[in-house]
Each structure stands twice: as structure tokens, then as C-alpha cells.
N, C-alpha and C positions, 0 to 999 in steps of 0.2 A: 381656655377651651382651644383657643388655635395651636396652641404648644402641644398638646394634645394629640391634633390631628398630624401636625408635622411629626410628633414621634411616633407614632401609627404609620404615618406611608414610611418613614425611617426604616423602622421596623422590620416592613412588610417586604420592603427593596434588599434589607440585609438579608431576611429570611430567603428569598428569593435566589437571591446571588449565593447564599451558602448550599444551599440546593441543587445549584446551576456547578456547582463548584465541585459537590459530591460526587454527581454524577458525571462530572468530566473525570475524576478521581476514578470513577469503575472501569473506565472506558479503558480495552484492554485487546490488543491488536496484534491478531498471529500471522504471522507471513508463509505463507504458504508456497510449495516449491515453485519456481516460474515455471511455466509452459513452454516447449519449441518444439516442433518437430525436427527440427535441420540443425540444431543445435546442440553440441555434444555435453554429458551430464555436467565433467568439470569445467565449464565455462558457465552454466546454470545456477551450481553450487557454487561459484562465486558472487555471482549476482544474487543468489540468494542471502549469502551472507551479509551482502553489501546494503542489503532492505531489509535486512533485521537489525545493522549496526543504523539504520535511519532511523526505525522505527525506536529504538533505545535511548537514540539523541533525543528525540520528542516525548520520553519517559513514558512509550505506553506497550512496550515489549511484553509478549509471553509466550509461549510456547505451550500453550493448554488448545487442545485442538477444539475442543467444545466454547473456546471461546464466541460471540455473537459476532463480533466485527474484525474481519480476515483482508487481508493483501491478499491478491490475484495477481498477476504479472504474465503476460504471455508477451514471448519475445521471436522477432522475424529479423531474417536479414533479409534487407530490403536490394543490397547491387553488391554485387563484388567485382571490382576490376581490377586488371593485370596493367602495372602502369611499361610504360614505351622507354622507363630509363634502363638503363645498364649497370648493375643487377636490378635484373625487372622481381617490383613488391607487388603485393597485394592489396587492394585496400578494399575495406568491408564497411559497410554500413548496416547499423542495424536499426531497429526500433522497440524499445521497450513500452508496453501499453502496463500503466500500474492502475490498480481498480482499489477501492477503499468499501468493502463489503458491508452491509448491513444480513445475514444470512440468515437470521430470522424471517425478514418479511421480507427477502430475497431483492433485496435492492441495493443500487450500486450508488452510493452516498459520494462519491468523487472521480473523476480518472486523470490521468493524464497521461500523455503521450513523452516519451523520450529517444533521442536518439544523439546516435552516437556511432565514429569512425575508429577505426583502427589501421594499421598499416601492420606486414610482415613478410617476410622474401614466402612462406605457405599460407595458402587460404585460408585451411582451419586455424593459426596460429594470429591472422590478423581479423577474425572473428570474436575468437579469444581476448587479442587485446580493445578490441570494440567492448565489449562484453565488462570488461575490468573497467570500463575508464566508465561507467556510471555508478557516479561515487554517493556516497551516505550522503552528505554535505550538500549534496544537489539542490539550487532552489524548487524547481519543479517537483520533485519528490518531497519536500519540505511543503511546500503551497499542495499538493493534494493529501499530505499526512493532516494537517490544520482547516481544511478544508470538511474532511471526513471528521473530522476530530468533533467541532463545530456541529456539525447536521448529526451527530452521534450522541451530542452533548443533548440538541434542541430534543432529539426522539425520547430521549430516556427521561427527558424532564418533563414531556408530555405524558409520561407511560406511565399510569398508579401501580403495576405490577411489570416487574422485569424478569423474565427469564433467561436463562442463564444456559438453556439445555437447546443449541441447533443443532436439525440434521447431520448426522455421522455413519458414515456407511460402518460395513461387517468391521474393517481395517482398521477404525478409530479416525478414519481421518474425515475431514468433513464433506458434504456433497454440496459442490460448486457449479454440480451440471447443469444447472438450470440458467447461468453463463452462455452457453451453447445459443440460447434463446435471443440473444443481444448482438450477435454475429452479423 
């Protein structure tokens, strides 16, 4: 009889975990273009790339806009100074805010903050290189891809029915406005 119960809770921990495991397996993470106002598109579109080459390293890339859980990123530069040597550089600072979406039930499952310098003899150019040097590889982008990952895994394994169909404006793309509301 006790052999019994031990293969029963056995059992019921594997079943569990292969469940838990499933639906880490669904879990499928579009990155979405970053935000800036003062930030020019090819400096964005590298950072975009740079957070879909992340999201890939942590195998949960797609590009299906109707996906449930999306990357958000809005990006500020925070100083830019003219430094005092002779050829006088630029140096920029910026900060990248990355959000870990749940758009379904419009919650924000992770964030974290990054930042990052760059240096160049022109402003836009050492914005730019601010902008490149937040790499795939990053721990902090790694700690909130696993973090979301995590709290994406707990919801779906709470959830007897998953939908699969968020908010998409006319354009196909998805509506994130409700972001605006977190400001």
C-alpha cells in the first residue's frame, strides 16, 4: 500500500512537471519594434534585431504578431555631452526599458531597465553606437526573458483554455496601447 501512494504522488509530480513543461514549450515571444521618439529608425532596427537575436538564444522567437506574449522596449536618451578634449567626442547615454507582455490580460509579466554609453566625434553617431552596444548576450535582458518566461509558464498552467488570438489593430500588428496606461 505505501508503494502505492509513493507511485501516485510519483506520478502525479511527473504529470505535473510534463505539463509545466508543455506549456513552457508554447510559450512564444514576438519582439516588437522599440519605441523612441529622438531616435533615429536605423539605430532602433538594430536594437531590434539585437532583442530578437536574445529572444532566439532563449528558444522562444517568432514573428506571428498574434502571438499572446510580445517584447515592448522603449528607448530615451537620457545626456548627451560634448567632452573638453581635442577632437572634442560625443557621448550619449541612453536607456532601454524592455517589458515582457502578457497581451491577453494586458499585463506586464517582467521589465527591466538597461542602459548604455557610446562615444563618437557626432551626436547621432555616438547614440548609434550606445544603441549597438546592448547586446543579445546581456544578463539583464536574459533575467527578464526568464523571468517572463517563468510567470508565462505559471499563467498557462493555471489556464484550462488558452487562447491564442490578442488584440490586432486594422495593420495586423498588435495593440500595445494600453502601455500608455503604466507611464
Amino acid at each position: 500500500m505505501k508503494k502505492l501512494k509513493i507511485f501516485a504522488l510519483l506520478s502525479s509530480l511527473f504529470l505535473s512537471a510534463s505539463v509545466f513543461g508543455q506549456n513552457e514549450q508554447n510559450i512564444r515571444l514576438t519582439v516588437l519594434e522599440p519605441v523612441s521618439e529622438t531616435i533615429d529608425a536605423t539605430a532602433l532596427s538594430a536594437l531590434y534585431n539585437n532583442l530578437n537575436q536574445a529572444v532566439s538564444l532563449n528558444e522562444m522567437n517568432s514573428y506571428d504578431v498574434h502571438n499572446r506574449f510580445l517584447m515592448y522596449s522603449e528607448v530615451s536618451v537620457v545626456d548627451t555631452q560634448k567632452s573638453t578634449t581635442v577632437p572634442a567626442v560625443y557621448i550619449a547615454q541612453i536607456e532601454v526599458t524592455v517589458y515582457f507582455l502578457d497581451n491577453e490580460k494586458k499585463t506586464i509579466l517582467a521589465q527591466e531597465t538597461l542602459s548604455a554609453k557610446g562615444t563618437a566625434a557626432v551626436e547621432d553617431k555616438a547614440v548609434m553606437k550606445a544603441v549597438r552596444s546592448i547586446k543579445a548576450r546581456d544578463s539583464k535582458l536574459k533575467k527578464v526573458i526568464n523571468i517572463g518566461r517563468n510567470k508565462a509558464a505559471e499563467i498557462l498552467a493555471s489556464e484550462t483554455e488558452y487562447n491564442d488570438a490578442p488584440d490586432v489593430d486594422d495593420n495586423g500588428t498588435p495593440d500595445v496601447s494600453w502601455m500608455k496606461n503604466f507611464e
